[in-house]
SESEBA-765072 format. One line per field, with one value per residue (C-alpha): residue number from 1; residue in one letter; chain; x, y, z. Coordinates in steps of 0.001 Angstrom, whole numbers, plus 500000, padded with zeros to 6 digits. Example, Ala and Ser with C-alpha at 12.3 -4.5 7.8 and 13.67 -1.06 7.14 Angstrom:
! SESEBA-765072
nr	1; 2
rest	A; S
kette	A; A
X	512300; 513670
Y	495500; 498940
Z	507800; 507140
! end
This chain:
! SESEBA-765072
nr	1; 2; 3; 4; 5; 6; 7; 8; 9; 10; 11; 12; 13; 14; 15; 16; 17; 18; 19; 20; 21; 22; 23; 24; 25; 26; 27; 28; 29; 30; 31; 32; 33; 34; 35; 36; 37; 38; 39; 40; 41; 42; 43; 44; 45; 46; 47; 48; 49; 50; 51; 52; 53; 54; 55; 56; 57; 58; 59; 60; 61; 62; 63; 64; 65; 66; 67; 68; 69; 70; 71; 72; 73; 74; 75; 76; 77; 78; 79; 80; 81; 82; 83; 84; 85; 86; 87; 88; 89; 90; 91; 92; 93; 94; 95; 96; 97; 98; 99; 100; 101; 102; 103; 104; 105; 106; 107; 108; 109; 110; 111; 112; 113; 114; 115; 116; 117; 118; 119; 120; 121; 122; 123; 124; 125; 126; 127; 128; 129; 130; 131; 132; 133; 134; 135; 136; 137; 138; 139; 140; 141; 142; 143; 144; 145; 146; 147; 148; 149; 150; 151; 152; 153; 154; 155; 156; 157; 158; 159; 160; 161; 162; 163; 164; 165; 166; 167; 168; 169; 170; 171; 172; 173; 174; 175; 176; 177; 178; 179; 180; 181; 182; 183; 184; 185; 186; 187; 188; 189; 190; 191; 192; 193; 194; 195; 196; 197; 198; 199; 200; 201; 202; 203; 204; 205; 206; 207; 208; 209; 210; 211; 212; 213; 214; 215; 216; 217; 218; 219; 220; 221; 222; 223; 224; 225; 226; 227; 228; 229; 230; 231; 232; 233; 234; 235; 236; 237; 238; 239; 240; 241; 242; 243; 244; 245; 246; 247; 248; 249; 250; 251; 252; 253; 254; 255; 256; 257; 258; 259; 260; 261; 262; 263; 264; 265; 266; 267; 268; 269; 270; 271; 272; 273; 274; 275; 276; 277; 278; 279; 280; 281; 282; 283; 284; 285; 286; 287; 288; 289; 290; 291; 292; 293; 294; 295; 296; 297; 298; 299; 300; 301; 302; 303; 304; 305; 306; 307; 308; 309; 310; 311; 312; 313; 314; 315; 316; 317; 318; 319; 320; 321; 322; 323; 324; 325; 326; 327; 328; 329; 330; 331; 332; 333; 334; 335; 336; 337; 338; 339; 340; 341; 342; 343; 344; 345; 346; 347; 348; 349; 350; 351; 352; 353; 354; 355; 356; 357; 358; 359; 360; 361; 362; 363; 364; 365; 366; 367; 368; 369; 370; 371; 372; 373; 374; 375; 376; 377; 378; 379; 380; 381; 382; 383; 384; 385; 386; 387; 388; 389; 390; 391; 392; 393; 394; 395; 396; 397; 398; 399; 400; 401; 402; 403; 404; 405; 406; 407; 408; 409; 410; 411; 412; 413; 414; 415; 416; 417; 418; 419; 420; 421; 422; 423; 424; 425; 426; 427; 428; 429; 430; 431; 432; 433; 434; 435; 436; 437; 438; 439; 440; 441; 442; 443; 444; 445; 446; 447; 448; 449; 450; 451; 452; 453; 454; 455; 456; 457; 458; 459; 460; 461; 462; 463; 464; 465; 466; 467; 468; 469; 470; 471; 472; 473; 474; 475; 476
rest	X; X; X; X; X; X; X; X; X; X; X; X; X; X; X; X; X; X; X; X; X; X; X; X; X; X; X; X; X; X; X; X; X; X; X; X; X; X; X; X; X; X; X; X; X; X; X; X; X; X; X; X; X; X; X; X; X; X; X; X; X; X; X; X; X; X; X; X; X; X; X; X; X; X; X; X; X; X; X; X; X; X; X; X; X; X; X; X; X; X; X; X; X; X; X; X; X; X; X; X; X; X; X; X; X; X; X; X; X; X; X; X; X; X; X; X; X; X; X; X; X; X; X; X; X; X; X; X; X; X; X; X; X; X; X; X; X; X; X; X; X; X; X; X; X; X; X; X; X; X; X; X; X; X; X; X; X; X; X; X; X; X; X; X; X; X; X; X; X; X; X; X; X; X; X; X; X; X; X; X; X; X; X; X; X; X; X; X; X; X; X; X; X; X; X; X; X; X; X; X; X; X; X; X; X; X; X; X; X; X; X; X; X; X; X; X; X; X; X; X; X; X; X; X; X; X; X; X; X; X; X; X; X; X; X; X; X; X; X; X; X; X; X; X; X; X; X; X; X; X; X; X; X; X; X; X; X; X; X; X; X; X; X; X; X; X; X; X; X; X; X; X; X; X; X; X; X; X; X; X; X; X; X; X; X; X; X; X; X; X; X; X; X; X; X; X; X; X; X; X; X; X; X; X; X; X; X; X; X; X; X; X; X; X; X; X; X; X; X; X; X; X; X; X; X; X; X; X; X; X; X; X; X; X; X; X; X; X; X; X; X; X; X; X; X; X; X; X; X; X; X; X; X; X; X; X; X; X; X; X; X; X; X; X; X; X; X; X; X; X; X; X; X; X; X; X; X; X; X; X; X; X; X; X; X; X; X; X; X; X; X; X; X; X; X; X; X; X; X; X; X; X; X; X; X; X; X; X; X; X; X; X; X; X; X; X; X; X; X; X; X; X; X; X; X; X; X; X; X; X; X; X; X; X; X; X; X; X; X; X; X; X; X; X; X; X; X; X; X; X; X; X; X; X; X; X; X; X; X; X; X; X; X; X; X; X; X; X; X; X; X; X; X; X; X; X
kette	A; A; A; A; A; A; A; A; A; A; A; A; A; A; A; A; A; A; A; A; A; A; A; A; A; A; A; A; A; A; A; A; A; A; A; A; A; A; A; A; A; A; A; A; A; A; A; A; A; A; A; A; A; A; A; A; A; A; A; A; A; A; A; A; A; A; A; A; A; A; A; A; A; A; A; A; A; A; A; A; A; A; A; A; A; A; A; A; A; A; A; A; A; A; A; A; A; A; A; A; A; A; A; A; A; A; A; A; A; A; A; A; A; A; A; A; A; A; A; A; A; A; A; A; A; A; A; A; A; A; A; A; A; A; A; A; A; A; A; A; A; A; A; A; A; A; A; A; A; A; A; A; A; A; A; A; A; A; A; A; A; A; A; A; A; A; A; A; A; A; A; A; A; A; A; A; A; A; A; A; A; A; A; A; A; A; A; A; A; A; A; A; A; A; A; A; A; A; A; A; A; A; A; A; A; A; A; A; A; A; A; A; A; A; A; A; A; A; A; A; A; A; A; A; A; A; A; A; A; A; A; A; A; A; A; A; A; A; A; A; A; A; A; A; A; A; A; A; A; A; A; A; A; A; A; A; A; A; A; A; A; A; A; A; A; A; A; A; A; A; A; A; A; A; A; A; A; A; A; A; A; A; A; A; A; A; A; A; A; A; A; A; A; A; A; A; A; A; A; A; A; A; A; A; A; A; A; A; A; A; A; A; A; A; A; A; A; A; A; A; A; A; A; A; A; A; A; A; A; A; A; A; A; A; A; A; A; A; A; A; A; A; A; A; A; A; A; A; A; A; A; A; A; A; A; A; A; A; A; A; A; A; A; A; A; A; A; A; A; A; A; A; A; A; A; A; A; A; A; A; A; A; A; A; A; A; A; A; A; A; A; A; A; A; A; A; A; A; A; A; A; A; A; A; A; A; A; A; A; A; A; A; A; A; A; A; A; A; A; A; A; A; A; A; A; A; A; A; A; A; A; A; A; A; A; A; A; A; A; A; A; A; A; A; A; A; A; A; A; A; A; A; A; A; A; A; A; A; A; A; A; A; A; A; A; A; A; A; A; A; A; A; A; A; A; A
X	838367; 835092; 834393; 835110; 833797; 829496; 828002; 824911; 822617; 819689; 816694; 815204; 813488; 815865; 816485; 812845; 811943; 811924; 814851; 817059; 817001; 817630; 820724; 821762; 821562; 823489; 826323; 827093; 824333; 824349; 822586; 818993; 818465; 815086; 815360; 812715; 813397; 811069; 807908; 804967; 804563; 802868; 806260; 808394; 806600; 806053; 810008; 810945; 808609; 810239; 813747; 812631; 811152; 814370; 816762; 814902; 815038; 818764; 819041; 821285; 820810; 820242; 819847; 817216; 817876; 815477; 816718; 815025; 814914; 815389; 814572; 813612; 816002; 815314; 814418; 810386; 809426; 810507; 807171; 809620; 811143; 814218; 816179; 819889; 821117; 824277; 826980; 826585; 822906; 820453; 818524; 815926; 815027; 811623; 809842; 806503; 806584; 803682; 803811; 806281; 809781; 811239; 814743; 814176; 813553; 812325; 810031; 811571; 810346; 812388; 811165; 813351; 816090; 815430; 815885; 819196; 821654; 823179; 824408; 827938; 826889; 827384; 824361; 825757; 822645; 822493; 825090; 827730; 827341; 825726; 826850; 824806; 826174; 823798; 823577; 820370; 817525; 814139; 811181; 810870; 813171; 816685; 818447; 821456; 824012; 825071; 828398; 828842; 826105; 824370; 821131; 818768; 815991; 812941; 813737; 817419; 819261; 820232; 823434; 824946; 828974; 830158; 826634; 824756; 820939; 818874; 816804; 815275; 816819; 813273; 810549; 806918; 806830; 810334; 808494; 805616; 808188; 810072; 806145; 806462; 809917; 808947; 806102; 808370; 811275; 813993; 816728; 819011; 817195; 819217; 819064; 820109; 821139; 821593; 823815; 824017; 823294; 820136; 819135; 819780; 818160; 814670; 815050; 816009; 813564; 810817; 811873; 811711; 808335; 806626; 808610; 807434; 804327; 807435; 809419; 811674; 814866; 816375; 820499; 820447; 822757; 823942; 824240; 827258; 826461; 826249; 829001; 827734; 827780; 831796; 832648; 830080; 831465; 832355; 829258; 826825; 828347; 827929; 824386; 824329; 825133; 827046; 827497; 827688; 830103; 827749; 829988; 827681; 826239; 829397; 831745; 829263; 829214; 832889; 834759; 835486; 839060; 838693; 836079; 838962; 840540; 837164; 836145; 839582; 839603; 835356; 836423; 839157; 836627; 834019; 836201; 837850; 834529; 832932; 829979; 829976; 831116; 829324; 831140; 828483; 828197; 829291; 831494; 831308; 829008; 829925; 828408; 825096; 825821; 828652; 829195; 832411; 833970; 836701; 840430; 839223; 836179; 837834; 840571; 838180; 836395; 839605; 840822; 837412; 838421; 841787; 840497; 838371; 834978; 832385; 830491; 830539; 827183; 825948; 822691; 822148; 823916; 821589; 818389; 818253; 821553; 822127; 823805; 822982; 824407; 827038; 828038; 827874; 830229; 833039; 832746; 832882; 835785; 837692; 837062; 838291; 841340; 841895; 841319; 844061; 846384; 845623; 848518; 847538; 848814; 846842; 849447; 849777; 846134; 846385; 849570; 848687; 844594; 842543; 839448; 836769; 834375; 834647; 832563; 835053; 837890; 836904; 836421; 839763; 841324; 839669; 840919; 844761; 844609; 843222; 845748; 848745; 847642; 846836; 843221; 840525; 837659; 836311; 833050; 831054; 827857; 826471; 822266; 822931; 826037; 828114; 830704; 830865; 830879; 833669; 835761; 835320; 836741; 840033; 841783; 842257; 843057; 840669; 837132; 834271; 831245; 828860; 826306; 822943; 819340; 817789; 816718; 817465; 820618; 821401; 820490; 821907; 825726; 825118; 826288; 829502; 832756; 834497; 831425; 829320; 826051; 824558; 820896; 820941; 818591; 818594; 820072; 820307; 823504; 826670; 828532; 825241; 825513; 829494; 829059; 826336; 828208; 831347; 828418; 827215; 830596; 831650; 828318; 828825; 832270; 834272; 835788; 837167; 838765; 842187; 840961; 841499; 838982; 838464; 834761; 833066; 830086; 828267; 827355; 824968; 823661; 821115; 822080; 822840; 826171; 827153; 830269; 832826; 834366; 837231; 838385; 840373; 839136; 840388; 837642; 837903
Y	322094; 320566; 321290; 318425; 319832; 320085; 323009; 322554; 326088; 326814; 328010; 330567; 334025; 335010; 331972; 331153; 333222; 330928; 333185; 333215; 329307; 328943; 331494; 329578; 326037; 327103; 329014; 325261; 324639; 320468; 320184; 322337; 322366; 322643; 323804; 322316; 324888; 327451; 327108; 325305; 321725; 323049; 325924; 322761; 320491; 323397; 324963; 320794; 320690; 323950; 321970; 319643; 321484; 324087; 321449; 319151; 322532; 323296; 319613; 318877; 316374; 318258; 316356; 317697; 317821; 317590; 319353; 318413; 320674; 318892; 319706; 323002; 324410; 328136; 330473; 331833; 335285; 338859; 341388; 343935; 341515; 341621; 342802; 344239; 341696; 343589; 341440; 340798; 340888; 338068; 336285; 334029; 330860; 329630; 327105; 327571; 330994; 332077; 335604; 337535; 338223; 341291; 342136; 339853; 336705; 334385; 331578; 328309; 326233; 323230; 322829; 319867; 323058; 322630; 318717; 319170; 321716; 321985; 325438; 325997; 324916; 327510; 328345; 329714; 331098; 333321; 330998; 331575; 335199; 335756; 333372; 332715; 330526; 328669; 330016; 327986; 325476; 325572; 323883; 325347; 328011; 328220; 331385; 332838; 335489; 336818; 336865; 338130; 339713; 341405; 341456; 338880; 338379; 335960; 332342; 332339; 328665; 327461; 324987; 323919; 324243; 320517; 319323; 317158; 318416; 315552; 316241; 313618; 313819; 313483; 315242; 314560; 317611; 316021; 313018; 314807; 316259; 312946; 311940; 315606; 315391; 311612; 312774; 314628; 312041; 314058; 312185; 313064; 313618; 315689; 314748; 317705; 316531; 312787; 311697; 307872; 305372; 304427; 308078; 307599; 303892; 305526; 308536; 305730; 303348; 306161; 307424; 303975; 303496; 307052; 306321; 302833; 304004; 305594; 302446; 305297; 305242; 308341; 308810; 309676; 312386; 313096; 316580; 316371; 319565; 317635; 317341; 313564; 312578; 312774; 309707; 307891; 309060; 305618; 304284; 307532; 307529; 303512; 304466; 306973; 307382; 310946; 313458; 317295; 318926; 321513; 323842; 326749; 324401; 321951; 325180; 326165; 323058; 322302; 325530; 327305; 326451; 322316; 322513; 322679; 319808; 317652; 318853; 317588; 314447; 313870; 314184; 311845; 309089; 309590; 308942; 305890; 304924; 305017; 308216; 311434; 314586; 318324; 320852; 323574; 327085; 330628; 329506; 333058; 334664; 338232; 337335; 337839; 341479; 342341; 341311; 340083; 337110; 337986; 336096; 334188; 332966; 332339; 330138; 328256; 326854; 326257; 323908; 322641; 321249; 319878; 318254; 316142; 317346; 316414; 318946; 322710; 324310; 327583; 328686; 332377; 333185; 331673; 331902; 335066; 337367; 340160; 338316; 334485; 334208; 335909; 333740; 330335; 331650; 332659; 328996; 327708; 329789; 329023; 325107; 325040; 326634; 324678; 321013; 322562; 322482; 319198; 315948; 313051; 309952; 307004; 304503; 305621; 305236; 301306; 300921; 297343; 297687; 294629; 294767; 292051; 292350; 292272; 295426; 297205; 296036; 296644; 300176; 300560; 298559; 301418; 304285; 302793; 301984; 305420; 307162; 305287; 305297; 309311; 308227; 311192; 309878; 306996; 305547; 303789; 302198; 301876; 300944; 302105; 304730; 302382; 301868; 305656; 306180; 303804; 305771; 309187; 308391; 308733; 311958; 311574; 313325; 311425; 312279; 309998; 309541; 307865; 306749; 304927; 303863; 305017; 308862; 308114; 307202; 309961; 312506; 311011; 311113; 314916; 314795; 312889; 314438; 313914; 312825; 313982; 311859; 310989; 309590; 306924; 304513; 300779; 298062; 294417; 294062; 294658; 295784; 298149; 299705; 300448; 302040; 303816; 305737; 306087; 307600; 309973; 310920; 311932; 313712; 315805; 317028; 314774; 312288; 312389; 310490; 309356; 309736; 306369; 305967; 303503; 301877; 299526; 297603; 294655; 291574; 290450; 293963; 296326; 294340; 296700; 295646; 293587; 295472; 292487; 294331; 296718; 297711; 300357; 301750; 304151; 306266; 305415
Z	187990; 189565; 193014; 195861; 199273; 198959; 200310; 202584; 202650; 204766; 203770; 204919; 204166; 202523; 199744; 199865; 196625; 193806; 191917; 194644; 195737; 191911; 191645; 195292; 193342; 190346; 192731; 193770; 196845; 196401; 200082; 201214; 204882; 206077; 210029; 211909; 214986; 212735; 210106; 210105; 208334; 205288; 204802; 204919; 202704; 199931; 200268; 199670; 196816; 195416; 195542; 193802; 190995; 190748; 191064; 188034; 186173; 186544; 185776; 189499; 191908; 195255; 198764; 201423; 204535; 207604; 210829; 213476; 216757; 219815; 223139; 223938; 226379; 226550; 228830; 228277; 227280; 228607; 228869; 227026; 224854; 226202; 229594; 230204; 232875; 234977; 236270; 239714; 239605; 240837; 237997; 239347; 236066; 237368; 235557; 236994; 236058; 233532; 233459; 231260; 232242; 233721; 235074; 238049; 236758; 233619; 232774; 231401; 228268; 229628; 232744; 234052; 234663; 238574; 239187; 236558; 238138; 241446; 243735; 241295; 237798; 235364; 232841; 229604; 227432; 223952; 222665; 225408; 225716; 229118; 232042; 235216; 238185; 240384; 243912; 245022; 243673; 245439; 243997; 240328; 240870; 240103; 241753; 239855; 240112; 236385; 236249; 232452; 231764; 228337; 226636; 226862; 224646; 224018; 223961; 224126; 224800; 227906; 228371; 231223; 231244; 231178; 230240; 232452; 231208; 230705; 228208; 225353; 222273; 219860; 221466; 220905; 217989; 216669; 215996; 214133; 212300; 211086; 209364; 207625; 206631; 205366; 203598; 201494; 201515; 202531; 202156; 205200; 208918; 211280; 214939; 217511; 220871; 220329; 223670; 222627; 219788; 221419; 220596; 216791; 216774; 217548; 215409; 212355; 213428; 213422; 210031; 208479; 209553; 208502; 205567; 204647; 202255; 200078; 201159; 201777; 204126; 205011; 206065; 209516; 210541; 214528; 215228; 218082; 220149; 223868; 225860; 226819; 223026; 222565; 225005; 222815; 219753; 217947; 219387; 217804; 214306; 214131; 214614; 212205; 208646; 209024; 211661; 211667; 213876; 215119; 216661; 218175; 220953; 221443; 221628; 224628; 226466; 226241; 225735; 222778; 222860; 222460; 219725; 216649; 218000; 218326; 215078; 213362; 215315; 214174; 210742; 210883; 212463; 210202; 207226; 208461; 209680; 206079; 208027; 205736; 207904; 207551; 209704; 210516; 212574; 212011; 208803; 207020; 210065; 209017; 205456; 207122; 206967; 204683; 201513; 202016; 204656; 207211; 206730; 209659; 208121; 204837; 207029; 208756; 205715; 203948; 207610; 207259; 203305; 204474; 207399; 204700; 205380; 203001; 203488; 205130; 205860; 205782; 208717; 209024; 206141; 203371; 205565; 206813; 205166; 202592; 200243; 200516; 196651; 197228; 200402; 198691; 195941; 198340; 199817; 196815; 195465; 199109; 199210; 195378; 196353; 199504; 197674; 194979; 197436; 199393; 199039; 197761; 200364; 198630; 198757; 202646; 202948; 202130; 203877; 206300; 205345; 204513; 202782; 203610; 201280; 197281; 196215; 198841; 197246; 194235; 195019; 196641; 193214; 191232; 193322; 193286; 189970; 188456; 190499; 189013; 185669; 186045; 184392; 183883; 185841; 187873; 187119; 189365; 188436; 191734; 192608; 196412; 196494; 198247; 195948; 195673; 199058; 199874; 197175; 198217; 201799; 200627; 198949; 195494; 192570; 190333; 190524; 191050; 188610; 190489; 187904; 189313; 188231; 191794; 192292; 195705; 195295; 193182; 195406; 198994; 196738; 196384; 199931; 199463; 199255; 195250; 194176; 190989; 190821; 187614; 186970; 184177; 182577; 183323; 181290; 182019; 179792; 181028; 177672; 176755; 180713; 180016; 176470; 178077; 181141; 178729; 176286; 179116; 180705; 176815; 176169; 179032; 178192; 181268; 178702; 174875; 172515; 173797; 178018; 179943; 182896; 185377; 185696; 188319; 187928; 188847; 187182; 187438; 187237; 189374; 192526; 195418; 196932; 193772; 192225; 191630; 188167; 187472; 183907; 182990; 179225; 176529; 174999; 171336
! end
């Protein structure tokens, strides 16, 4: 059975040996994430170059991902490295501080801190796991009282409970990094922190012009992690092309306990509003260490599949863990079983729904139809992934051969949910173009003699946004 859900893994040192990315890519990785928040330039552009060359070798379309990181908001330094911090104890977060930390007090990297929180804000940092409430703000300082305390270390994030930190969303090293990632032409950019569209209008319209020598045009993904971005939810993802339900942050800003729900109800958006979905953070944490998941972990990735996520990511696990191979074959062996188990609803899913445009249509005509007529594939020639796209929104038990002229295009699909790209050469007839995909479907093993399949196209052909055909063939 081929694999629905994509798998998105980060690199790291420990999948940045040339052996391991390629054991990673064969496992089923079908998205690389390059994180921004660490590396130089140079480590980017020569781990994207190494995609490249492993995933031409293994003969796979794989997607790269830029993450860009966003506004600094951590604390500074500690002279020791790190302090114990005792519930109860004063904590003093001063951003004109340039000495090294002790057990008194910290420097700040974001130093708006001060003009952003108020005597009674809670400060979560390390993710949540040390909590500081605001007694007093004088000038640069910020005086706390630690109310959970625990070890904190070098650089740790800051939120504030209920969010409210005003922070930029691209930074002045974000947008250095958006003329690296383009130089490269990744073909998804991450934003962290976006609060509103206006946030993902810059970040697009600076990728499309450090892109333009490429005449390259990235997918631009919102990371949802601020509190402020879910009341501008509909307005974000109209922005965007995808979002990733980045759970570490969000969870911190608006309570552990109302992230499922938010991540359920994201999904569900995205997928009626034609965005791709990645759900992200801590999916098989324990991975990092053992070479097994927790039930948890294994349940969480599997809620992840039925929600209809395209796509569930992997962070820690692939880029610094034990067993980064190992990791990406339990997700894939959990989302396969997961999808076997999903319900098909299709003729729910049209139930009262109009379709305004003909290439959409047509793509919802090819879905309906292959499902009726229990067909063995869909084929979609397709210049832009549209057509694909618009298929793979709904659950189906048909999958989707997306076949296109444009690397691009090819790659970008990796990322959609049902979805098997395929690279194919360009032809000007439509007869030779349809006995060529039937050709490379049978070639490859998907089709023989007897199989009926569904197939979209164009005509005239190699026009993005021109599929106006259905037909339903037999292979001879």
């Amino acid at each position: 059975m081929p694999r629905n859900t994509k798998i998105v893994a980060t690199l790291g040192p420990a999948s940045s040996d040339p052996a391991v990315l390629e054991r990673l890519i064969r496992a089923g990785v079908d998205v690389v994430r390059l994180n921004f928040s660490h590396g130089k330039a140079q480590d980017h552009i020569d781990r994207a170059s190494l995609v490249r060359e492993i995933a031409a070798r293994v003969g796979k379309p794989v997607a790269i991902m830029a993450d860009l990181q966003g506004p600094k908001i951590r604390v500074g330094k500690f002279a020791e490295g790190k302090v114990m911090l005792e519930n109860g104890a004063k904590f003093v977060l001063d951003a004109s501080r340039t000495e090294l930390g002790d057990i008194a007090g910290v420097g700040l990297d974001y130093k708006e801190l001060p003009r952003d929180v108020r005597p009674g804000d809670t400060l979560l940092l390390n993710d949540g796991l040390i909590v500081l409430v605001v007694e007093l703000v004088k000038g640069d300082k910020v005086h706390t009282v630690v109310k959970v305390g625990g070890e904190l270390s070098n650089n740790k994030g800051i939120n504030k409970q209920g969010g409210g930190l005003t922070a930029p969303a691209l930074t002045s090293k974000d947008m250095d990094d958006i003329k690296t990632a383009m130089s490269f032409q990744c073909e998804y950019l991450a934003v962290s922190f976006p609060k509103s569209a206006i946030d993902m209008e810059m970040a697009r319209q600076l990728a499309n012009v450090a892109g333009e020598p490429w005449r390259h045009k990235p997918g631009m993904i919102a990371k949802i992690e601020r509190t402020e971005a879910i009341p501008q939810l509909e307005a974000i993802m109209k922005a965007s092309d995808g979002i990733m339900v980045a759970r570490g942050d969000l969870a911190v800003e608006v309570g552990n306990a109302a992230v499922p729900a938010l991540q359920k109800r994201m999904i569900r958006m995205a997928r009626a509003m034609d965005k791709v979905a990645i759900t992200a953070t801590q999916m098989m944490e324990s991975m990092i260490l053992n070479p097994v998941p927790t039930r948890a972990e294994v349940s969480d990735v599997a809620n992840a599949v039925l929600d209809g996520t395209d796509a569930v990511m992997l962070s820690a696990e692939t880029a610094a863990g034990k067993y980064p191979v190992e990791t990406v074959e339990q997700m894939v062996a959990i989302a396969m079983a997961a999808e076997a188990a999903e319900e098909v609803t299709l003729d729910a899913n049209f139930t009262n729904k109009t379709f305004a445009r003909i290439d959409q249509s047509i793509a919802m005509g090819a879905l309906f139809t292959a499902h009726h007529l229990g067909c063995k594939a869909i084929l979609a020639l397709t210049e832009s992934g549209s057509t694909a796209l618009w298929m793979s929104r709904y659950k189906t038990d048909v999958p989707i051969y997306a076949l296109t002229t444009q690397v691009l295009s090819e790659r970008k699909m990796a990322l959609y949910r049902n979805v098997r790209p395929i690279l194919m050469a360009k032809f000007e007839d439509r007869d030779l173009a349809l006995a060529a995909a039937e050709k490379l479907l049978v070639d490859r093993g998907v089709l023989k003699p007897g199989d009926t399949y569904a197939i979209t196209c164009g005509e005239p052909m190699g026009y993005p946004g021109g599929t106006n055909m259905l037909k339903v063939c037999r292979v001879g």
